[in-house]
N, C-alpha and C positions, 0 to 999 in steps of 0.2 A: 195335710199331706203335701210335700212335694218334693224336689230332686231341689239338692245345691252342689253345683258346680265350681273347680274353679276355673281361672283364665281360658277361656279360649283359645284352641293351636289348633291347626293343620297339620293332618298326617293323609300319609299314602298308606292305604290296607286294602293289598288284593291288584296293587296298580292306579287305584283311585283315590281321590283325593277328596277325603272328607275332613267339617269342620267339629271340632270335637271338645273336650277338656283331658283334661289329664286326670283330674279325682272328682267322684263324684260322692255326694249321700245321696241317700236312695230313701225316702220316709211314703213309699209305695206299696200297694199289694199285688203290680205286678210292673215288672221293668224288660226291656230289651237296649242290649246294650249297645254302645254308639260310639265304639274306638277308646273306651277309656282307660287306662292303665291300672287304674284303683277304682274300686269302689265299696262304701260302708253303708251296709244296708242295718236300718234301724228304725225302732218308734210304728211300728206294725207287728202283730202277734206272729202273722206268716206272709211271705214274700215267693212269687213264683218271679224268676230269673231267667229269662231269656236270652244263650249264647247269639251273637247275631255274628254269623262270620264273614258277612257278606261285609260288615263293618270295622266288626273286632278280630283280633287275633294274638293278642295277650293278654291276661286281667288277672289280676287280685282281688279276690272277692273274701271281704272282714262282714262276718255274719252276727250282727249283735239281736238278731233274733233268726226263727225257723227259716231256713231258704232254699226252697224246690227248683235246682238249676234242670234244665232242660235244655236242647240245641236243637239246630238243622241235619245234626248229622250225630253220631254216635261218642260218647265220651269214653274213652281207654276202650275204642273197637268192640264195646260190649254194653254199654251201659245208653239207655233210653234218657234218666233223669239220676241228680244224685242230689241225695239231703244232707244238707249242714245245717246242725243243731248252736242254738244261740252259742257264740261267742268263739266260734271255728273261725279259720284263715284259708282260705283254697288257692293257689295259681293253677290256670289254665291257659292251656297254648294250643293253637288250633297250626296241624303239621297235618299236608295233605287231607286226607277225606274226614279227619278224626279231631276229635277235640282233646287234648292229652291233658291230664293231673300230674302238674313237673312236681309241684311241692303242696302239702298240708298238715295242719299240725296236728291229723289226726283226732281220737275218739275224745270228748270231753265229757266228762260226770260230774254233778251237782256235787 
């Protein structure tokens, strides 16, 4: 198991300046995330997903397996955790107190 990243950059999220990548794979059973703009979670049956917004503050989350996103704060003002079924695409954008779902492509069936 482990994370592959690429290049390392610097961004500011929140005011602060952390060091980060830009894409990550995720080959974990649980992640928190650390400023990344993408990431592809795979090669684990199920993945719990941690919003970190103290860090992040937009991601693309490509779910090539089960993935139980969870945050620090509420996702669309109503929602505690949201599940995406292998092979789902999510963007998330974290706006004031809330973690928002700008795009997803939605329900997928075998």
């Amino acid at each position: 198991m482990g994370i592959f990243r690429s290049i390392s950059s610097k961004k500011i999220i929140n005011g602060v300046e952390i060091q980060t990548s830009d894409l990550a794979v995720i080959t974990n059973e649980n992640y928190k995330t650390n400023g990344e703009s993408a990431i592809v979670i795979k090669g684990v049956e199920n993945c719990n997903l941690f919003l970190n917004s103290t860090t992040t503050d937009h991601i693309v989350v490509k779910a090539l397996t089960n993935v139980l996103v969870t945050s620090d704060t509420l996702i669309d003002e109503e929602f505690n955790e949201v599940e995406l079924t292998k092979g789902s695409c999510v963007e998330f954008r974290k706006i004031g107190d809330f973690w928002y779902i700008l795009s997803s492509d939605g329900l997928k069936n075998s």
